[in-house]
C-alpha positions in Angstrom: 100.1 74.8 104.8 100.7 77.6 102.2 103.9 79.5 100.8 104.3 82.8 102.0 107.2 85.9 102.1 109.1 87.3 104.2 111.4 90.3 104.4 111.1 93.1 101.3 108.7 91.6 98.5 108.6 93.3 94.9 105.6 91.8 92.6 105.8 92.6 89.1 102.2 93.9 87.7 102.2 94.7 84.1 100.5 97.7 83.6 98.6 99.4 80.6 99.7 103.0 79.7 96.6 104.5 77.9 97.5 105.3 74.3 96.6 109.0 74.6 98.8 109.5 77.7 100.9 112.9 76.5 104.3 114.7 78.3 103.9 116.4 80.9 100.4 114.7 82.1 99.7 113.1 85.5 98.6 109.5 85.9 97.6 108.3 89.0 97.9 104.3 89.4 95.6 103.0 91.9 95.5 99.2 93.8 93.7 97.2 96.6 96.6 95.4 97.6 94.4 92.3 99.7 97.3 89.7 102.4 97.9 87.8 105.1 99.9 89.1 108.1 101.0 85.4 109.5 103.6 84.4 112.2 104.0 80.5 113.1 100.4 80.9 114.8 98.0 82.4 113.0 97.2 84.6 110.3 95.3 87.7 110.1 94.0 89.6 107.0 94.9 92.4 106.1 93.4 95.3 102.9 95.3 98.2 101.8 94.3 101.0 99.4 97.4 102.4 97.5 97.8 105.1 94.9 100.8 106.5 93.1 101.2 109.5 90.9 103.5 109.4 88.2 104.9 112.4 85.3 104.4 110.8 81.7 107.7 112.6 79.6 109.7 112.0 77.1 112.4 109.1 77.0 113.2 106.7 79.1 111.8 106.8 82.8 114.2 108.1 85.7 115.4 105.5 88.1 113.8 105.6 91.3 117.1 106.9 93.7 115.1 104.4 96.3 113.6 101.3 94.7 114.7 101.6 91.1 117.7 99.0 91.4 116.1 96.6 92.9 112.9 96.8 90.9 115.4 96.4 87.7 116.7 93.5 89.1 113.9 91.5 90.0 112.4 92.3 86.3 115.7 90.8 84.9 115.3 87.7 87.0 111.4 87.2 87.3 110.6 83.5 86.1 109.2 83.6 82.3 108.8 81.5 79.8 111.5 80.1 78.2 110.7 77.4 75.7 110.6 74.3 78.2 108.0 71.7 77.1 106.3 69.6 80.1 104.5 66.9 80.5 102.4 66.0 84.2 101.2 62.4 84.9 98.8 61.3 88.1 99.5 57.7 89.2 98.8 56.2 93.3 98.5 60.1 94.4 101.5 61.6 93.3 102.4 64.0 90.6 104.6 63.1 88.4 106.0 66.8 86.4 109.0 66.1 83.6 110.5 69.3 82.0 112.8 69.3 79.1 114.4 72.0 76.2 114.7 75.4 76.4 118.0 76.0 79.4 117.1 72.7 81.1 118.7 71.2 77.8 122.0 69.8 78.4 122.5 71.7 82.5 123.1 69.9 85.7 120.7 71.4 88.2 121.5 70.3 92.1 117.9 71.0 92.8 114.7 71.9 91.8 111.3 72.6 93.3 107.7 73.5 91.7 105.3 76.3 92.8 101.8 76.3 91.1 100.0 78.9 90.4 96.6 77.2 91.7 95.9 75.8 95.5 94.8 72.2 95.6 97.2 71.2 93.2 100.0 69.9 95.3 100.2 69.0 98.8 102.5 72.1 99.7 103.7 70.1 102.9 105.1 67.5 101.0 108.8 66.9 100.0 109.2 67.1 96.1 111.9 64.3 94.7 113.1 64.1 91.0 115.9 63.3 88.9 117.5 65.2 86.4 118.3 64.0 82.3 120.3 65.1 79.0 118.0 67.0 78.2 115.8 68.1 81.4 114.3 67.0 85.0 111.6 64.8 86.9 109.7 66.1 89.9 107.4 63.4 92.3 104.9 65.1 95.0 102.2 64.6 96.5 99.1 65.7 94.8 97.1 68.1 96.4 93.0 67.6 97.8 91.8 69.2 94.9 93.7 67.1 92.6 93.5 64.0 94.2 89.4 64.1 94.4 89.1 65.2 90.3 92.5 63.7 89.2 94.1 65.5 86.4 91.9 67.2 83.7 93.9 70.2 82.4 96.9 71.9 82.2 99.4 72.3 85.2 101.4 75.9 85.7 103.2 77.4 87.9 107.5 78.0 88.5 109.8 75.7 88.1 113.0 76.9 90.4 116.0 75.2 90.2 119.7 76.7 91.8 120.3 77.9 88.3 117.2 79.9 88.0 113.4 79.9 87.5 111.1 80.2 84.5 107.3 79.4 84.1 106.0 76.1 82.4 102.8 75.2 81.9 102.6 71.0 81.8 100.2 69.0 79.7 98.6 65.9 80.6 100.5 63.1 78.7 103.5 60.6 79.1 106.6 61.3 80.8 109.0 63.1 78.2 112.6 61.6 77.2 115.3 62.9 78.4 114.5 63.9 82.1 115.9 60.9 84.4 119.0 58.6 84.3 121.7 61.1 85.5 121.0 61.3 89.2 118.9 62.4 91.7 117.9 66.0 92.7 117.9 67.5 96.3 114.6 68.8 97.2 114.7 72.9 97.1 112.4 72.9 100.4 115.2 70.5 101.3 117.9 72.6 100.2 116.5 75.5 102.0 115.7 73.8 105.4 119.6 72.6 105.4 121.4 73.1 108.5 124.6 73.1 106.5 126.6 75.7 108.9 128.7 74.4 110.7 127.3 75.4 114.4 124.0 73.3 113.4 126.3 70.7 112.4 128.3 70.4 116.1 125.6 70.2 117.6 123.7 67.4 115.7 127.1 65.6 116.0 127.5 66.0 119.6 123.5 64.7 120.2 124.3 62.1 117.9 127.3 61.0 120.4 125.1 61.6 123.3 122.3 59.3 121.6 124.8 56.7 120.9 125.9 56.7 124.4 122.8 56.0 125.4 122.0 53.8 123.4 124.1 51.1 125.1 121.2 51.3 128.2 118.6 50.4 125.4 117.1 46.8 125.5 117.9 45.8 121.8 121.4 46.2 123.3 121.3 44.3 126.2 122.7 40.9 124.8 125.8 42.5 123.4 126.5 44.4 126.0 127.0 41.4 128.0 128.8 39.6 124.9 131.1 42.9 125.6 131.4 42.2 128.8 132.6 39.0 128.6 135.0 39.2 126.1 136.5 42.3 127.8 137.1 40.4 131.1 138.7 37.4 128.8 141.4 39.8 127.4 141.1 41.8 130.9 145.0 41.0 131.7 146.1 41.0 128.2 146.4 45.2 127.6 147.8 44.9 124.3 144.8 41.9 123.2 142.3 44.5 124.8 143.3 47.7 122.7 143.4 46.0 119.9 139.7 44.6 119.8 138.4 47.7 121.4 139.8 49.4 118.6 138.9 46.6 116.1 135.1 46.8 118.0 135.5 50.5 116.9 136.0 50.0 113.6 133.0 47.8 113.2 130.6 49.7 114.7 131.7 52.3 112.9 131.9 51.2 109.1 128.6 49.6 109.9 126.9 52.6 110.6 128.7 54.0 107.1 127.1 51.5 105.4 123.6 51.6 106.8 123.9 56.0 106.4 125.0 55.7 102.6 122.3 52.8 101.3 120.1 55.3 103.3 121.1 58.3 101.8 121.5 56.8 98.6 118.0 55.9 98.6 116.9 58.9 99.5 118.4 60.4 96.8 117.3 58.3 94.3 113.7 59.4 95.5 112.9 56.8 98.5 111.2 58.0 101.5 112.8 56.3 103.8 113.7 57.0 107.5 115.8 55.2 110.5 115.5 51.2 110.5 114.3 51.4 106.7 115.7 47.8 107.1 113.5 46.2 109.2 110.6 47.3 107.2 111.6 44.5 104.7 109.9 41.2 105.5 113.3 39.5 104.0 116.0 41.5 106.2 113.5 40.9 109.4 113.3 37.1 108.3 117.6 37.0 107.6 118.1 39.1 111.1 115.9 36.4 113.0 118.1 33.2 111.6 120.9 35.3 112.6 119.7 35.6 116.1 119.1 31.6 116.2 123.0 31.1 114.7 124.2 33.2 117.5 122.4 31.4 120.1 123.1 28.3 118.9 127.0 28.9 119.0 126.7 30.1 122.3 124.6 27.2 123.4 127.7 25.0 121.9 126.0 23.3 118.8 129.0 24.7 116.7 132.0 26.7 117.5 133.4 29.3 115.2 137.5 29.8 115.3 139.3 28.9 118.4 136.6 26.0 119.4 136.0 25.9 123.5 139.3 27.0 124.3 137.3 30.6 123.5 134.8 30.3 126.0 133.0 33.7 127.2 134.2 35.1 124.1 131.3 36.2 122.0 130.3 34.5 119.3 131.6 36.1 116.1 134.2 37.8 118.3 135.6 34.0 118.5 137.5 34.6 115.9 140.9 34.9 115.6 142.2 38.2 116.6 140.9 41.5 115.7 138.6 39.9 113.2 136.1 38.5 115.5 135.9 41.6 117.9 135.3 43.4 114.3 132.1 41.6 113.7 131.4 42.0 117.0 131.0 45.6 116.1 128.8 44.8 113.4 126.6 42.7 115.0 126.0 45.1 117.8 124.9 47.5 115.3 122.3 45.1 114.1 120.9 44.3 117.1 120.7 48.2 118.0 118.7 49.4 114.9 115.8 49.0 116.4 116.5 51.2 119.4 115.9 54.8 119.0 117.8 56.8 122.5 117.2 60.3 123.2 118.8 63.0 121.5 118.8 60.2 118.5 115.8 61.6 116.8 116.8 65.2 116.5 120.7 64.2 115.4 119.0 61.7 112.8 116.0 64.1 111.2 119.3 67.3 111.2 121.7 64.4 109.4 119.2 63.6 106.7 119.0 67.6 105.1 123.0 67.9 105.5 125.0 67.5 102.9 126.2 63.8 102.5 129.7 64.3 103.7 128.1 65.6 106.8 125.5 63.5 107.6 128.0 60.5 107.2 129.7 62.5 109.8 126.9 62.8 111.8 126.0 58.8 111.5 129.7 57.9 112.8 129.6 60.2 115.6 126.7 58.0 116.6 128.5 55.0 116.2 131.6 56.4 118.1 129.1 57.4 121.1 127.8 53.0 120.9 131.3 51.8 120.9 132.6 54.4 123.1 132.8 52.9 126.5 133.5 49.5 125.6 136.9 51.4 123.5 137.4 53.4 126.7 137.5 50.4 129.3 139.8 48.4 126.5 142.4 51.1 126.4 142.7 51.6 130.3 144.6 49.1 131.8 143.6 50.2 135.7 139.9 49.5 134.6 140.7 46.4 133.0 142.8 45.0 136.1 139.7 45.4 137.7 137.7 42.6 135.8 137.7 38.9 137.3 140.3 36.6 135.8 138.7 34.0 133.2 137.6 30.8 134.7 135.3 27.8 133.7 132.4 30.4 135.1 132.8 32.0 132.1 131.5 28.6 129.7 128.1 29.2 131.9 128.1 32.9 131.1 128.5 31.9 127.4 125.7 29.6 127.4 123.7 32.0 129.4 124.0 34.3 127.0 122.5 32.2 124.4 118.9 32.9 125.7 118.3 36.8 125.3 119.6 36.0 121.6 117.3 32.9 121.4 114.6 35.9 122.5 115.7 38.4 119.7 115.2 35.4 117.4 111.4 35.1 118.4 110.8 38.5 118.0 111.7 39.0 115.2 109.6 36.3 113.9 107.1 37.9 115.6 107.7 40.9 114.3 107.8 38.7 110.6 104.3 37.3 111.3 102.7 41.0 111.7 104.4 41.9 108.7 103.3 39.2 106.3 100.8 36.2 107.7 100.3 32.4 108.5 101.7 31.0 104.9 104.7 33.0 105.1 105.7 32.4 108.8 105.7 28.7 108.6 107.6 28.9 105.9 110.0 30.8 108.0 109.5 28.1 110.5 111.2 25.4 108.6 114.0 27.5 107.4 114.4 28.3 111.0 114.7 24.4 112.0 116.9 23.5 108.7 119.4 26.1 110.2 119.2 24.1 113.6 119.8 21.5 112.0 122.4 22.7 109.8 124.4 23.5 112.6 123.7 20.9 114.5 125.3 18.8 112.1 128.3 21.3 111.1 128.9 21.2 115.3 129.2 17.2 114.5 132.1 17.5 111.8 133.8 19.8 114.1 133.6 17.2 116.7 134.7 14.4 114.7 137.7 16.6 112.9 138.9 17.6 116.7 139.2 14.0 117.4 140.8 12.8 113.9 137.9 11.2 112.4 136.7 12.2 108.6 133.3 13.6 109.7 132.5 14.0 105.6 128.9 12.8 105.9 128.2 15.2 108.5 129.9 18.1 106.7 127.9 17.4 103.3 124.7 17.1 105.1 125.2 20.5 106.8 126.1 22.3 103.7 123.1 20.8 101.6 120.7 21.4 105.1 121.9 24.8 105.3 121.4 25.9 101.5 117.9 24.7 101.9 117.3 27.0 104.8 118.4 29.7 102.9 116.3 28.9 100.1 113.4 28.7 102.6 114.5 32.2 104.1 113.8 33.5 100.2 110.7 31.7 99.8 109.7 33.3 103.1 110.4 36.6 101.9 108.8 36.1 99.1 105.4 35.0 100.1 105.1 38.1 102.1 102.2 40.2 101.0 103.3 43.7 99.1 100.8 45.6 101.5 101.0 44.3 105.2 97.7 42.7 106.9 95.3 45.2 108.1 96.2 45.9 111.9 92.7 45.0 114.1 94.4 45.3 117.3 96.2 48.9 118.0 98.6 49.1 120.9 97.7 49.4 124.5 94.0 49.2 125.5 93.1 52.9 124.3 90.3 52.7 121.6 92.5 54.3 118.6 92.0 54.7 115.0 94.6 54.7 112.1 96.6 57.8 111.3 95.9 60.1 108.2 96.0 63.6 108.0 92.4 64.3 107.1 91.9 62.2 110.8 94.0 64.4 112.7 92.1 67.6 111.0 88.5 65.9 111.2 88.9 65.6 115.5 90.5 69.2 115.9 87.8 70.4 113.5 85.6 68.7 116.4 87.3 70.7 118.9 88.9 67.3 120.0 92.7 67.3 121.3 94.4 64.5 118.8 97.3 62.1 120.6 99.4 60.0 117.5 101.7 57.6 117.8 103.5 56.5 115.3 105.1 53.1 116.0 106.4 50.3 114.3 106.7 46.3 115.8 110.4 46.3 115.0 111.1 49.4 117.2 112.2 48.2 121.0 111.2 51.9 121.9 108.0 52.0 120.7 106.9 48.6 122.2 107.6 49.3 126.1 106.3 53.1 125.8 103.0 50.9 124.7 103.4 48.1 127.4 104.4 51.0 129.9 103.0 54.2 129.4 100.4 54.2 127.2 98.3 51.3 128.7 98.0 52.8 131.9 94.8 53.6 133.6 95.4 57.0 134.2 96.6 57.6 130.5 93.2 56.6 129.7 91.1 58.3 132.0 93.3 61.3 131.1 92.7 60.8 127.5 88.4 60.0 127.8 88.1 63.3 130.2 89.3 65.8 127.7 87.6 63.4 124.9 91.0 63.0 122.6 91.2 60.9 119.6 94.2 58.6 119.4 95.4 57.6 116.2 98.0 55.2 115.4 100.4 55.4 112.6 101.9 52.0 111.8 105.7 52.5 110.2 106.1 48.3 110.7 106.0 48.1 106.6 107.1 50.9 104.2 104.7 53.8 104.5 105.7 56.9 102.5 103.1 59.1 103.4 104.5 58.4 107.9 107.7 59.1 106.6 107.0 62.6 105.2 105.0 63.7 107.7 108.3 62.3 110.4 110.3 64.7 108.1 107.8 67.4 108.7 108.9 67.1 112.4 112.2 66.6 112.1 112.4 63.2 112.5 114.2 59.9 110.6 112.2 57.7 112.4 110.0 56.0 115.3 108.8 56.9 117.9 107.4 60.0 117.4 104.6 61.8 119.5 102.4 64.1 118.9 99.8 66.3 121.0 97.3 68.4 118.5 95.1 71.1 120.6 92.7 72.8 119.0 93.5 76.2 118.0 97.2 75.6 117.8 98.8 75.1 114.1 101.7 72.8 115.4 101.7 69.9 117.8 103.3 69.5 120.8 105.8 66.7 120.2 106.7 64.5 123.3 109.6 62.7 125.0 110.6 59.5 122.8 110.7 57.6 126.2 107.1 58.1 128.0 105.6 57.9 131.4 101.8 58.5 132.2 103.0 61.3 134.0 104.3 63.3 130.7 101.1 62.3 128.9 99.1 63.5 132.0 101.0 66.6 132.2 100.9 67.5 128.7 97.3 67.0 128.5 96.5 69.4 131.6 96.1 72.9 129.7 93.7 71.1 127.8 90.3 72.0 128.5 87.7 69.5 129.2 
């Protein structure tokens, strides 16, 4: 990937009058003007021989009535020097530019992006992060093949655009300069420029983010609170006024949420992060918290402990047992927990739009989602001839409530699973005893609610739980801690399919080969990801399909925190897993494919392929 220019181009070319050039003379200027002619496809050279006569006189020379203003104008704003000193570092494959003086000194740039003047020096693909300072700016990228394989031996130039204009620097090998971070991040100027800020592109992301959301109530990850749902719908069912208010209470978690989840996102983002849907569950510590959770949940709704209202709120959920609008709040929350892993069609394209908005919009676009999760459980809650419908509550419903219990006790295992591929043996057994501490925790706290309910003191047992529980959640930490900063290397990819790990340079090497290139990238955390592998991609015909037309499938892992996956889902237009892509050689783009696969789409997408 290069830069290129579209539309009406001018290129300033100094030029040397010769110094016995006299009035009235003829000078004819000659050039080989050498380009590309390139649509999305392909590119094709293209050579040009150009001549131009021009009058030597007196004075200053005419305007041209044609081209003379706009000539003028890109003279007066053509990047030049202007006194900024800079500075480039190397360090783990990135390029690290800062920029200070000159009219950096003292400005508030919104963005900024570098072009250099040489190929090989940055990965041109890549998004460019900084920060801005008092006195100037910090750009990140990724550095480019030719500067990766020699590292950094000389001078870096090139232009330096920011929205309040461009100049040339030339950066020295050397320190980072003072001065060019601590007031906030910068937006990206390829960001800046990809933008769907108008306000069409904006509806519709928002209305496939309320489509996604709707759909994401048939996702698995969702399954155990949409029967939690259920139940405590049909418990309020002939109560209208109890109903609308925890629909519109289940609303409101859901949706603030999601408003938390978008602004850590966005803020870290901003602050440089590449970081994509379920950033969360990339952490080894919010996987480990999320699966003693799971096992709280299931243990209240197995009847070790009661939270609120005791058994007189059977079939409620289980933080929806407390009182009022309050529990049907964190029942909100708690649903949006459990659906992060999920990704639903029309999700990924809302998602990837959301993250080059501006922030006020992709908030927007993050609630909308929400709104489409919580939507029909608000809907049923506000219409009494639905909720007249619904049974009438019964004892049936204390064996729904403990029934319930076991997809959560299920979540809680994979997640631990999902823990062990992320870190190893030490750190999972650690997890292990935190896990039966909190059993036994609660085990103990359900005891001192038992002997309160029948007028006993029950102090032993209430000390023991707190002092049991505080050491599971020092275990949890431990646990966290003992994770590895770089997850084990993966020996066993998904499916029965040989595969091979994703990198660009393995994606080029195969179509180089004339070899059609199938990636998935995946994550263990993602719900999605895991049945298209189970489903899908470990079917016989997916792998006949796959040997005939001799494809290499590559696997990029997105379970732990992998910038360069996360760049390269941005390149797509995507915030997260799954993602699919079919390479074909002699085509510049992939084909990307449905989130949810069959054989049959793999089959079929496969079939212009030659053998």
């Amino acid at each position: 990937m290069n830069y290129g220019y579209s539309g009406a181009v001018i290129l300033p070319v100094p030029v040397d009058i010769p110094a016995d050039a006299r009035p009235g003379q003829t000078l004819r200027l000659k050039t080989v003007a050498r380009f590309f002619v390139c649509s999305d496809q392909m590119c094709v050279p293209e050579d040009l021989d150009l001549a131009l006569d021009l009058r030597v006189q007196d004075g200053a020379a005419p305007l041209d009535p044609r081209h003379g203003a706009a000539i003028q104008s890109v003279i007066r704003s053509a990047p030049r020097p202007a006194g900024i000193e800079a500075s480039a570092g190397m360090a783990d494959g990135r390029l690290t530019l800062t920029a200070t003086g000159g009219p950096l000194a003292g400005a508030a740039p919104r963005w900024a992006y570098f072009f250099p003047f040489e190929s090989g020096v940055l990965d041109h693909a890549a998004v460019q992060t900084g920060q801005r300072g008092a006195e100037g700016l910090t750009l990140s990228v990724s550095a480019g093949r030719d500067l990766a394989a020699g590292g950094l031996k000389g001078r870096v130039a090139g232009v330096l655009a920011t929205d309040l204009g461009a100049w040339e620097i030339s950066a020295t090998p050397g320190p980072a300069l003072p001065g060019a971070t601590g007031d906030g991040a910068l937006a990206s100027g390829e960001t800046a420029a990809k933008a769907p800020a108008n306000l069409s592109a904006f509806v519709q992301a928002a209305l496939f983010a309320l489509l996604g959301g709707l759909i994401l109530n048939l996702m698995p990850c969702v399954f155990p609170i949409l029967a939690m749902k259920a139940a405590a719908l049909t418990r309020s069912a002939h109560h209208p006024r109890e109903a609308r208010r925890d629909g519109l209470a289940f609303l409101a978690g859901v949706l603030v949420s999601f408003l938390v989840l978008a602004a850590a996102l966005l803020a870290l983002r901003a602050g440089g992060q590449a970081l994509g849907w379920g950033f969360q569950l990339q952490s080894p510590g919010v996987v480990a918290g999320l699966a003693l959770l799971m096992l709280g949940v299931a243990l209240n709704l197995s009847g070790v402990f009661h939270i609120g209202a005791g058994l007189q709120g059977a079939g409620h959920g289980p933080l929806a047992r407390l009182p009022g609008a309050v529990g049907a709040f964190f029942t909100g929350v708690l649903a949006v927990v459990v659906a992060a892993p999920c990704t639903a069609p029309f999700m990924a394209f809302a998602l990837g739009a959301a993250l080059l908005m501006p922030w006020p919009m992709a908030l927007a676009v993050f609630l909308m989602l929400g709104l489409g999760l919580a939507l029909p459980y608000l809907l049923i809650s506000l219409s009494p001839g639905l909720l007249a419908r619904l049974p009438r509550p019964g004892p049936w419903m204390e064996s729904l409530r403990n029934l319930l219990a076991f997809p959560m006790y299920g979540a809680a295992l994979w997640l631990v699973w999902v823990f062990a591929r992320q870190t190893g043996g030490d750190a999972l057994a650690i997890l292990f005893a935190a896990g039966l501490m909190l059993a036994l925790g609660l085990w103990l706290a359900g005891r001192f609610q038992a002997a309160r309910a029948f007028g006993q003191n029950g102090l032993l047992s209430g000390v023991s739980a707190l002092i049991v529980l505080i050491l599971a959640l020092g275990l949890t930490v431990v646990a966290a801690d003992s994770a590895p900063r770089s997850p084990p290397s993966a020996t066993d990819a998904p499916g029965p399919l040989a595969s091979q790990p994703w990198s660009p340079e393995a994606v080029q090497a195969a179509l180089a080969e004339g070899r059609p290139v199938l990636v998935n990238f995946t994550a263990d955390w993602c719900v999605t990801c895991k049945i298209n592998e189970s489903t899908a991609l470990t079917a016989r015909r997916t792998a006949e399909a796959l040997k005939a037309r001799n494809a290499v499938y590559l696997v990029g892992d997105w379970t732990r925190r992998d910038d360069a996956i996360t760049r390269e889902l941005e390149r797509h237009g995507r915030s997260g897993v799954p993602l699919y892509l079919l390479y074909t050689p002699g085509q510049s783009e992939p084909r990307i494919l449905p989130q949810l696969l069959t054989e049959g789409v793999i089959i079929d997408a496969l079939a212009p392929v030659k053998d």
